[in-house]
C-alpha positions in Angstrom: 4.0 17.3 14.7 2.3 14.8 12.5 2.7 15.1 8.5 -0.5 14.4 6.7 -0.8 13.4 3.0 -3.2 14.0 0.5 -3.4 12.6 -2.9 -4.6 13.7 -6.4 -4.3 11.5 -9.5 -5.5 12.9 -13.0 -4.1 10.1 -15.7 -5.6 11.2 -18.8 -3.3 8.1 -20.3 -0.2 5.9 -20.1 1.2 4.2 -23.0 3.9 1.7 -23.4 5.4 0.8 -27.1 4.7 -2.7 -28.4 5.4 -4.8 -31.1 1.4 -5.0 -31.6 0.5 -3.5 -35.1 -0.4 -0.2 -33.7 2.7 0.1 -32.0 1.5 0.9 -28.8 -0.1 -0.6 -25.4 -3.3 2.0 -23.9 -2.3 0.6 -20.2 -3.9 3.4 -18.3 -6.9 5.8 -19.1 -8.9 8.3 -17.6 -7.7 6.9 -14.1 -9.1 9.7 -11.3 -9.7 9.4 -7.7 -8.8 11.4 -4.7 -7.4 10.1 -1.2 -7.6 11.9 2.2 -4.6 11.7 4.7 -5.0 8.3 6.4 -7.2 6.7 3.9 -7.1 2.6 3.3 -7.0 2.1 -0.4 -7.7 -1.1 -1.8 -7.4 -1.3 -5.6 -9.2 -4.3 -7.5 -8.8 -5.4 -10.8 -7.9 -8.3 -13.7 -4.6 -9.2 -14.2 -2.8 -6.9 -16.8 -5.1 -3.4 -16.3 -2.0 -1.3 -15.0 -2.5 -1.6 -11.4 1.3 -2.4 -10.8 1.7 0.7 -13.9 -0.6 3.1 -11.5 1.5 2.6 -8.1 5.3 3.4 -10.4 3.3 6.6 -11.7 2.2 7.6 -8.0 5.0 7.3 -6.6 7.3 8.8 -9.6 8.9 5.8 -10.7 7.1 6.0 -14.0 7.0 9.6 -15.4 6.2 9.3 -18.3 2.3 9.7 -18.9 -0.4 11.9 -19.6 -2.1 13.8 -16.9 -1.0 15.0 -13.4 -0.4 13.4 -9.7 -0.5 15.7 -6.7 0.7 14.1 -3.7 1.1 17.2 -1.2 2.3 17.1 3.0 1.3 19.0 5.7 2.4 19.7 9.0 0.3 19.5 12.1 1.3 21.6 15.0 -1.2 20.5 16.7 -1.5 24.1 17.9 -4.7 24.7 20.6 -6.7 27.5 19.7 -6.0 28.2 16.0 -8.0 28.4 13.0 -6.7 24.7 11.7 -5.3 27.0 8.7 -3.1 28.7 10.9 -2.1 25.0 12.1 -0.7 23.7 8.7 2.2 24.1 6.7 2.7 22.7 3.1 5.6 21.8 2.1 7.1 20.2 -1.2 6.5 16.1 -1.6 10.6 15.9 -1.5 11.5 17.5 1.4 8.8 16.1 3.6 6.9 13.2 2.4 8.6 9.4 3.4 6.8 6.8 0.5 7.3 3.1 1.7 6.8 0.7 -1.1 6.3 -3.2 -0.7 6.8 -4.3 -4.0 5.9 -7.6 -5.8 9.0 -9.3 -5.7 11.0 -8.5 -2.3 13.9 -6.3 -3.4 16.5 -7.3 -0.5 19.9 -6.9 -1.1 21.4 -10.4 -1.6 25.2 -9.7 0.2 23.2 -8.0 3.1 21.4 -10.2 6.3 17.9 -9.5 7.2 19.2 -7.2 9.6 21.4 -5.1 7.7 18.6 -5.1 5.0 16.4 -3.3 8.0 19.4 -0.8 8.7 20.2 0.5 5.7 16.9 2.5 5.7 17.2 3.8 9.4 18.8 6.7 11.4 21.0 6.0 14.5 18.8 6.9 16.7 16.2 4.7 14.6 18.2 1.6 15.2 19.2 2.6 19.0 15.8 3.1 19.8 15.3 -0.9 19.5 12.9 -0.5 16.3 14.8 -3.5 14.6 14.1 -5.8 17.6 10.2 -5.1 17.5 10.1 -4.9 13.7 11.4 -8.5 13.8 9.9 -9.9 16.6 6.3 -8.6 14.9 6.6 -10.5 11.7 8.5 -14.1 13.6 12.1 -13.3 12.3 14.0 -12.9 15.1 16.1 -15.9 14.5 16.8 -14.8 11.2 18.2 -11.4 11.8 21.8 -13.0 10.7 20.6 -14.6 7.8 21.0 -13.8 4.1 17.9 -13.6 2.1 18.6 -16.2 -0.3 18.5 -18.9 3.0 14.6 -17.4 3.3 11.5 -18.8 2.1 10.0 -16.0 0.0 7.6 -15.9 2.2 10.3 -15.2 4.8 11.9 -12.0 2.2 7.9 -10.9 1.7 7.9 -10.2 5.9 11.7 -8.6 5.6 10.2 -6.4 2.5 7.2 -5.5 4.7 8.5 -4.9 7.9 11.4 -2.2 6.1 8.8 -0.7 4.5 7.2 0.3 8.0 10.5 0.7 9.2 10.2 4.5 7.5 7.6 5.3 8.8 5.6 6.4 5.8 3.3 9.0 5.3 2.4 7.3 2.4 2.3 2.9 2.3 2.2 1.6 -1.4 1.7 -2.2 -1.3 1.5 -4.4 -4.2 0.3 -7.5 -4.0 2.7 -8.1 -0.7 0.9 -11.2 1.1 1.1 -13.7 -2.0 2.7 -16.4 -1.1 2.2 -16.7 2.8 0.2 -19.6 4.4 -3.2 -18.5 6.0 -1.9 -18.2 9.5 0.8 -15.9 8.3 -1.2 -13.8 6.3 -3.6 -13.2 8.7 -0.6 -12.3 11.3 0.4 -9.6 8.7 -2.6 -8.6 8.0 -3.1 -7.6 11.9 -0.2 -6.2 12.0 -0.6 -4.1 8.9 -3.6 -2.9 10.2 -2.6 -2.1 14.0 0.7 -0.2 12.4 -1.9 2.0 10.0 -4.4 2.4 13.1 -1.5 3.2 15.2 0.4 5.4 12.4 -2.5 6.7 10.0 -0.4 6.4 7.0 -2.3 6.6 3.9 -2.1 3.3 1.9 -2.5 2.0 -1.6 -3.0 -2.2 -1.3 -3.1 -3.9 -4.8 -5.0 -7.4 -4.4 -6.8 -9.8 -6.5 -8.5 -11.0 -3.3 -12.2 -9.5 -2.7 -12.1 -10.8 0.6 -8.2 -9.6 1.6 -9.6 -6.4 0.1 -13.2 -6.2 2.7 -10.6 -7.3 5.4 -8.2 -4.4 4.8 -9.7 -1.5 3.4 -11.9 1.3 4.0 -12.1 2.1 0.5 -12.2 -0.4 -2.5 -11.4 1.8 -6.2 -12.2 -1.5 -8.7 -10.5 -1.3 -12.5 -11.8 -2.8 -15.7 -9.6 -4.7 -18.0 -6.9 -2.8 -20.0 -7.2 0.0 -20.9 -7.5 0.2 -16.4 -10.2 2.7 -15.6 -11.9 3.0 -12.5 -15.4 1.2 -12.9 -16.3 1.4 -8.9 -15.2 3.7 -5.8 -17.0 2.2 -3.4 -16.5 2.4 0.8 -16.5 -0.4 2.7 -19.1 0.0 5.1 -18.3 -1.8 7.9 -16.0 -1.6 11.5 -13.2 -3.3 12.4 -13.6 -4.9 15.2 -16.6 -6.9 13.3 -14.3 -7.8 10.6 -12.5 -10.2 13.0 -15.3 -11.8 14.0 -16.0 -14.8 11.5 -19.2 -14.7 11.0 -20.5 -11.3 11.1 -17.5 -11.2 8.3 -18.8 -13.7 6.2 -22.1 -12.1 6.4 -20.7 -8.8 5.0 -18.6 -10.8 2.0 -21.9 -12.0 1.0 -24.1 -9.0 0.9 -20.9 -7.1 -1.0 -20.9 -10.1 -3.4 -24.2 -9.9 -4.1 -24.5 -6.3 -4.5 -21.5 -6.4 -6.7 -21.4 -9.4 -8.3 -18.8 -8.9 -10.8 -16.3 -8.5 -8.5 -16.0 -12.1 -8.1 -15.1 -12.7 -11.1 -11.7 -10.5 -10.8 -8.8 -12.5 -11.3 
């Protein structure tokens, strides 16, 4: 049976207290947008218009705010010859939905190797099955399974943070900002990986990047913020396969058309 996820954010607004002579921060407002099970979200934006704020509200880490998040599972039996109502069963986002997060800053426990890091988040039958083996050998760790995170690069504890995160297997993959830091060849590495473990998996994902290219690369959706107070200010698809967007050229092609149809996107930092 495969658990699907959909997701419904109404942020009417989010506030945080300040020593600014109103008192308060406006981080968040009017922030709405939809996502269907298996959707590729790629959300844009300067720094400081409550992206970070808009993944902790999402995935309840941040409750207090004005306005409503839906995130609701449901369970495919994949039965043959059913109305596909009949083949569905919603259930409460506690007792079925996994959420991986990747967050900004990997969150490893420091008295805890790599490996132990990886198995604190999985069954026994998880770790029997020989997940930890291919979850290291896909991001080049497995001669660091022993070692303690502070004796990583942080590139090194950005992999380790990623690779847990699919560990779950989420229904839902919240990633913020997780590929800063990494040399090209790397990044590229993850990024294939991310995207054959999402093809493979059809998690829905939220991807925060200041990158308009990592962004073309990765997503099939791109929602783009305005400065703070963050509203959306473009929901736009990205309108192009993926098989094409690993092919240089036809790639650079696209970035170019998008820029110029958009062209204050560059200009996100």
């Amino acid at each position: 049976m495969a658990t699907l996820m959909q997701l419904q954010v109404d942020i009417q607004r989010k506030i945080f207290l300040s020593f600014e002579e109103s008192g308060q921060v406006v981080a968040l407002e009017n922030v709405r947008f939809a996502a269907d099970a298996g959707e590729f979200l790629c959300i844009l934006g300067p720094s400081g218009c409550g992206k970070t704020t808009l993944l902790n509200i999402i995935t309840g880490l941040d409750p207090h705010f004005e306005g409503a998040v839906s995130l609701e599972a449901s369970i495919d039996t994949g039965t043959c010859g059913q109305d596909a109502h009949d083949s569905k069963k919603k259930h409460s986002r506690e007792s079925e939905l996994r959420i991986g997060f990747v967050f900004q800053n990997p969150r490893l426990l420091p008295w805890r190797t790599v490996e132990e890091n990886l198995r604190l988040v999985l069954s026994t039958e998880q770790i029997q099955s020989g997940i930890i083996d291919e979850l290291l050998a896909s991001a080049e760790l497995e001669a660091f399974r022993n070692s303690y995170p502070s004796q990583l690069s942080i590139g090194m504890q950005r992999r380790v943070s990623l690779i847990r995160a699919f560990s779950i297997q989420p229904d839902l993959l919240v990633m913020d900002e997780p590929f800063v830091s990494l040399d090209k060849r790397m990044e590229d590495k993850l990024h294939q990986v991310l995207l054959d473990y999402w093809q493979t998996r059809n998690p829905s994902v939220l991807f925060v990047t200041h990158q308009i290219n990592e962004a073309l690369k990765l997503a099939s959706r791109l929602l783009v913020f305005s400065s703070r107070p963050g509203t959306i200010i473009l929901d736009i698809p990205v309108e192009l396969s993926y098989p094409d967007r690993n092919t240089p050229e036809v790639f650079r092609a696209f970035v170019t058309r998008f820029s110029e149809e958009y062209p204050g996107i560059r200009q996100i930092h």
